[in-house]
N, C-alpha and C positions, 0 to 999 in steps of 0.2 A: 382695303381702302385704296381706292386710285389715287395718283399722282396728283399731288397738290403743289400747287402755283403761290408761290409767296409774293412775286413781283406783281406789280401794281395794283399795290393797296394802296395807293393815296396817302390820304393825312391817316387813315384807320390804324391804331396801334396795334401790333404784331401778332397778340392774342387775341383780338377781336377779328382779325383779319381770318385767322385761322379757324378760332370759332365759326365763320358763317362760310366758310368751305366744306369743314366737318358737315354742320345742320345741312346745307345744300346736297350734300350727299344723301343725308339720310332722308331727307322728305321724297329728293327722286329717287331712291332706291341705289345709287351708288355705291351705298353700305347697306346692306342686307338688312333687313330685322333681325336680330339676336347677333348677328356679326360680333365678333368681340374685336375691338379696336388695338391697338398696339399699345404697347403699356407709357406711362409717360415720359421716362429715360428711353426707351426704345424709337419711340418719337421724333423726342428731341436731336433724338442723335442723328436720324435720317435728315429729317431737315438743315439741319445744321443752324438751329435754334435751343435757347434756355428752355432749361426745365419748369423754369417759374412761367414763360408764356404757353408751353402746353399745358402745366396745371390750372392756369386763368382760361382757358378756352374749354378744358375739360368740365370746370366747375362751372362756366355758364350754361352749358349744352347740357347738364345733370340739372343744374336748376330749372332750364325753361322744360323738362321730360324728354329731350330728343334722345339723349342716351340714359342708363340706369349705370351706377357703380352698386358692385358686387364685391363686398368684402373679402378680399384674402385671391380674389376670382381675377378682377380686372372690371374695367369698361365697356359694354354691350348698347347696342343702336336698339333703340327701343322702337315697340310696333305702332305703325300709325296709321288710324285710317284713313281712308281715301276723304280727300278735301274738298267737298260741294264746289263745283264750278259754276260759271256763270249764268249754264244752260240750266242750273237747277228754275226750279219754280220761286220766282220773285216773291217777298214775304205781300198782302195787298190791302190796300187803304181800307178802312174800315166805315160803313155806313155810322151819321149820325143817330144818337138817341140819347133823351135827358136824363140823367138818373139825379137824385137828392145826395146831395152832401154833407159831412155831418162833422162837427168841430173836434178837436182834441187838447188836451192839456198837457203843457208840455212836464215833465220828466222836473221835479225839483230835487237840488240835492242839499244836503247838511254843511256845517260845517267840518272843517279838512283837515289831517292832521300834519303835524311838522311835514312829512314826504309822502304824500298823494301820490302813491304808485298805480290808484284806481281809475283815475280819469286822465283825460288829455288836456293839456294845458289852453288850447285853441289859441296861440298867439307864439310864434315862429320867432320867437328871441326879439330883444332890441331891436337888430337892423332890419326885420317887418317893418316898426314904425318910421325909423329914418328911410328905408326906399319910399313909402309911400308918403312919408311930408315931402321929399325930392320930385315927386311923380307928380303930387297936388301942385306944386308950389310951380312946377312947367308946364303944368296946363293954364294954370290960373294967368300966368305970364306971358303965353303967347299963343294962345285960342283964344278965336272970337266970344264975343259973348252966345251969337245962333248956334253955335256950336255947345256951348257948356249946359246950355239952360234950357235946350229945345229939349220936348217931347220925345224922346225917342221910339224908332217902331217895337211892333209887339216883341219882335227879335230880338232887339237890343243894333248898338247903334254898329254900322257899318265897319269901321272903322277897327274896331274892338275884335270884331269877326274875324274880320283878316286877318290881324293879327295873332289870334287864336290860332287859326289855321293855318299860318306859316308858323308858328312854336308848336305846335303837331305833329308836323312836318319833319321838324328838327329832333325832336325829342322824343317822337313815337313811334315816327316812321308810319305817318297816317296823310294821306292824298284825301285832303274835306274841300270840299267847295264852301267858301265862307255864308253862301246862303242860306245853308243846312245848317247854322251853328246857333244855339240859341241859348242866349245870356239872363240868370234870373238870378233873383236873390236867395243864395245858397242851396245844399241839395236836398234840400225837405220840400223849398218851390219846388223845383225840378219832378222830385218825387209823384208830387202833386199833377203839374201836366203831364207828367207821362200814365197816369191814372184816368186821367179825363181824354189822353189821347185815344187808350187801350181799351177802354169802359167794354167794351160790349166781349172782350176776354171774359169778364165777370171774377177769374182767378188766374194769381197773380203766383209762382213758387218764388220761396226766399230759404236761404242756406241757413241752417241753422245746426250750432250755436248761429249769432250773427247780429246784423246791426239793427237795434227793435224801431228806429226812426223812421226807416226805410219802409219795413213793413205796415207800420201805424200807421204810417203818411196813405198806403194804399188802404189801408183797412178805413180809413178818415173819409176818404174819399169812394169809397162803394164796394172795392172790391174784395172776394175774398181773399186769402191766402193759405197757401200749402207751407208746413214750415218741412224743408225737404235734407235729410242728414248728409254730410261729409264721409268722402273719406279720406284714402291717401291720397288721389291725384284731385282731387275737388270736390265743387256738386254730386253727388251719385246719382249719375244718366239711366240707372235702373229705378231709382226713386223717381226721376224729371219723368220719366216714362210711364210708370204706372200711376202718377199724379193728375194728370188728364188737363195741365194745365198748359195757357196756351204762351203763356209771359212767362221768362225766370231771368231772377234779377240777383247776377253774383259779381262779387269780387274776385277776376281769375289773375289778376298780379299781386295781391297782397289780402286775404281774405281777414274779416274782421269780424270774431275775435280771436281765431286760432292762425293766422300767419300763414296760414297754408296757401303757395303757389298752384295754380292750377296746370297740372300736365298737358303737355303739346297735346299728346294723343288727346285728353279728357275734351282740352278745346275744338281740337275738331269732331268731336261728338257732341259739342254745344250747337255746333253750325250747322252739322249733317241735320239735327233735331230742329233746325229753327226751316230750314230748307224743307224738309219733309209736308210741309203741310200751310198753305197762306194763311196768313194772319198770325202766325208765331214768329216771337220777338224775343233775342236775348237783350235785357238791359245790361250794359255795361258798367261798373261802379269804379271807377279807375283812382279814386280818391286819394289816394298817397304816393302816385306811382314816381314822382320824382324823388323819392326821397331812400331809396334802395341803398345799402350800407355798403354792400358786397358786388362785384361785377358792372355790366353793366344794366339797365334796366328793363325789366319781362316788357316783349315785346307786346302789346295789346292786341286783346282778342279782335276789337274790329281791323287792325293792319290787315290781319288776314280773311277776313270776311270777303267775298265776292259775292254773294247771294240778296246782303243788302239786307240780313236779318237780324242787324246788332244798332240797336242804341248806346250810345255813347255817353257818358257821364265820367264828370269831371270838376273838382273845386280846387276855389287858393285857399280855401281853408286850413288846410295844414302847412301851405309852403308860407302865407302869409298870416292874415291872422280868422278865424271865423264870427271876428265881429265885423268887419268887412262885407259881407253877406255875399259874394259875388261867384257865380258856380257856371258851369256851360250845360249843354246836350249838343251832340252830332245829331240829327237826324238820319233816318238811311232816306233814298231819294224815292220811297212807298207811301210817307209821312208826309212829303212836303206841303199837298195838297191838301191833306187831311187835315195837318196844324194850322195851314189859314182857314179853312172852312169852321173848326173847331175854338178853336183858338185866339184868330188872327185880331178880334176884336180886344183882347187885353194891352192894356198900356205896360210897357216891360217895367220890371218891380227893383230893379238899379238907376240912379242917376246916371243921367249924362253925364256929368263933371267928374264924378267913379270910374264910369267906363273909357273915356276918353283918358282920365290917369295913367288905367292899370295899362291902356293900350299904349302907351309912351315906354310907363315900365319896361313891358315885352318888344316891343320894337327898338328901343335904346340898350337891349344887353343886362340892364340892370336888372332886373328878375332875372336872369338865368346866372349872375355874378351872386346873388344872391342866395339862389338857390345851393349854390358850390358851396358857400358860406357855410349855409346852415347844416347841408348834411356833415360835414368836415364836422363841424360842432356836435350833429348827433353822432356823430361816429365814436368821436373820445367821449360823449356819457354813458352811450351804450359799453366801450371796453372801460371803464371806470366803473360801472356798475356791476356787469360780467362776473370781471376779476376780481374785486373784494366779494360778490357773492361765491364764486368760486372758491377762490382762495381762503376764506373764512371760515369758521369753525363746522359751521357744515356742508361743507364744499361738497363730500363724498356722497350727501345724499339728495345733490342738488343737479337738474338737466337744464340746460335752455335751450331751447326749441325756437325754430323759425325768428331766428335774429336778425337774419341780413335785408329780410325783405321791403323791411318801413320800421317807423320808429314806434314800435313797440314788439314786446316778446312773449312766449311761453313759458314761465316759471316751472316745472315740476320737481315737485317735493315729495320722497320720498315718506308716506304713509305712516305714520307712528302710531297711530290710533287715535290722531285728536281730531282725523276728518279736514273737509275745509276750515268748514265753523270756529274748530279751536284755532286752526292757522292765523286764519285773520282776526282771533280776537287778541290770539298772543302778541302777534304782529302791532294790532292797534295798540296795544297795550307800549310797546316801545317808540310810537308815533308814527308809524308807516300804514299807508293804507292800502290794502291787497284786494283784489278783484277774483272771485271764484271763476274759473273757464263756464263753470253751469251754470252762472248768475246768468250768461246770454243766451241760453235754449229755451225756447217754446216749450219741446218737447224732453222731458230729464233725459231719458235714455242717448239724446243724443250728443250729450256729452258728458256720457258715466264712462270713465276711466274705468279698464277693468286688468290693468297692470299693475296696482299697488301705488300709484301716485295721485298727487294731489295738484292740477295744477291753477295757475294765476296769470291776468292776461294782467301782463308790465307794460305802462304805458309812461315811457319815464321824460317825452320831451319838455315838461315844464321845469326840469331838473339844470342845473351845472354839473360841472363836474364835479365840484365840492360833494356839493349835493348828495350826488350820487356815491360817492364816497362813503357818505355819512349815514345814507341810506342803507347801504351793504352791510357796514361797520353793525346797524341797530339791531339788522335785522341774524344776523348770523346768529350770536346766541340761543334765539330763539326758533328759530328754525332746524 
């Protein structure tokens, strides 16, 4: 490892600082591939820095895949490939053609029992609704009326753009021009234009286990779909490969439903694959991404995009509430022309007086004060829930998996013979409602456990911490 420069980091805290010295090595090659790194008292002690900031810099650079830990071994710079430059082949607008559309029904569910660990709560605590009667109540007060009640473009209004693209900026480390950003009513619209964008793809790959909203939305709308299996670093690029498809549509900072982070390496074989060939498009589903429990937050695939092969997707549905309806898309600059030509003639499907709100919101601090709020809040129900399921009677036969990435987890229960089925009927039976991981594949095999467990996608922010208490408490016995 070469000489690393602590001074002038700015306002950047000390681990974070380190961390992106570490990663900047490792993409240009200043740490080797397989390099094994120096251990983290060994570290610490050169630099003449805590052990706790090189464990923080450690576990970001494991998280995003720049390095691998090696139990009992140490920490090794993981192999990455080569990252599509600019010279690659631009992804290219797509000629018009009509195709028929066809409706769907959406998804009803039952009633719930005392602790709904099955679904998500879609409404971001209390202080969702106080920011946003705060947001309402200052537009209402000092924007004009042509301002609230105009028409706004197919885009959505100006204003709201920009300010999208400067909290981008800040929070994802993403350079959008606010032209390209396009504001609809939640990501099932979006789903939707970006089907009508891509029509003449014909198919569409979607990860799977995974989110079936996603996929219907395109299957609603003409296309076909490849349902394409996971593994450990994400999507499987041997699957996207021999699927012949020209679109893939993943979640690579927080995948839904198994939590799985997508590896550096993995993403830049999302890109080299989008680069390869015009007309291929990774959609980006970035859906929770502020809401990271642990570190700081997976850097988005389009930051690093040069090629201009990545659609960007994006909702306040989890930081605020999903009856709100309000969601974005980045364009890449291949689309531009193509979404007016295709497009341009729809009236955007949010209010002015919404969009002008949430743009207040985000330009006044308040959404991002907000956002602090609530993860702090899902942080103590997640270790609330955690540790009584831990620490409970069946603690020993119990794993949680992928917790820190957004607000929910992977339960897995060790196998007794009662299968899922019996789990969540015992479950149900003390009031708690459990989600099977295979309830969300197309395809079974793709997520048949073949370790002896059983798992359950935890989906606990409708919970307090009481809650969550009482949740653990129920469910221990039986589990």
């Amino acid at each position: 490892m070469q000489g690393i420069d602590l001074t002038g980091r700015g306002g950047l805290p000390l681990y974070e600082h380190l961390y992106r010295c570490i990663r900047d090595q490792v993409v240009t090659g200043g740490i080797a591939a397989g390099e094994r790194l120096p251990s983290r008292r060994a570290l610490a002690e050169g630099l003449g820095v805590s052990v706790v900031t090189v464990e923080g810099a450690y576990a970001q650079l494991v998280a995003e895949g720049y390095v691998v830990s090696r139990p009992r071994r140490g920490y090794y710079a993981a192999s990455l490939p080569t990252l599509p430059d600019l010279a690659a082949p631009a992804s290219a607008p797509i000629p018009m053609r009509q195709v028929p559309t066809c409706s769907c029904k959406d998804q009803q569910t039952t009633g719930r029992p005392a602790y709904d660990l099955a679904h998500g709560a879609g409404v971001a605590a209390p202080g969702a609704a106080r920011l946003w009667e705060r947001a309402l109540r200052d537009a209402l007060a000092h924007e004009p009326d042509d301002v609230l009640y105009r028409t706004p473009p197919a885009r959505g209004v100006m204003r709201l753009r920009e300010a999208i693209a400067a909290h981008l900026a800040r929070s994802r480390g993403m350079s959008v021009d606010p032209k390209l950003v396009v504001v609809g009513a939640g990501a099932q619209t979006l789903y939707g234009l970006v089907a009508q964008l891509l029509r003449e793809s014909h198919t569409v790959g979607v990860e799977d286990p995974g989110y079936a909203r996603a996929s219907e939305s395109y299957r609603a709308h003409g296309l076909d779909v490849s349902y394409l299996p996971l593994d450990a670093e994400g999507l499987s690029s041997r699957a996207l490969r021999a699927s012949g498809v020209a679109v893939a549509h993943v979640m690579p900072s927080h995948q839904f439903p198994t939590g799985c982070v997508t590896s550096i390496a993995r993403r830049y074989e999302l890109l080299g694959w989008a680069a390869e060939k015009a007309g291929r498009y990774v959609v980006e589903d970035d859906y929770d991404c502020e809401l990271r429990l642990a570190g700081r937050p997976i850097p988005s695939l389009a930051s690093i995009d040069a090629t201009g092969g990545v659609i960007y997707l994006n909702t306040f549905s989890k930081s605020l509430s999903s009856a709100l309806r309000i969601a974005y898309l980045v364009l890449p600059s291949a689309l531009d022309a193509a979404f007016d030509d295709r497009l341009g003639f729809l009236s955007t499907t949010v209010p002015a007086i919404d969009q002008v709100a949430l743009a207040h919101a985000l330009e006044s601090g308040a959404y991002g004060r907000h956002v602090a709020r609530y993860r702090r809040e899902m942080r103590e129900t997640r270790d609330a829930l955690v540790e009584g399921l831990l620490g409970g009677p069946a603690g020993s036969r119990l794993r949680i998996e992928e917790a820190d990435s957004g607000i929910h987890f992977v339960l897995a229960v060790e196998d007794d013979g009662r299968g899922e089925r019996g789990i969540v009927s015992a479950a149900r039976g003390v009031g708690v409602s459990l989600a099977p991981l295979s309830s969300f594949a197309r395809v079974p095999e793709h997520a048949k456990g073949r370790d002896g467990w059983a798992r359950f996608v935890v989906q606990y922010d409708g919970l307090s911490v009481e809650d969550a208490q009482a949740a653990a408490n129920a469910l221990g016995p039986v589990l």
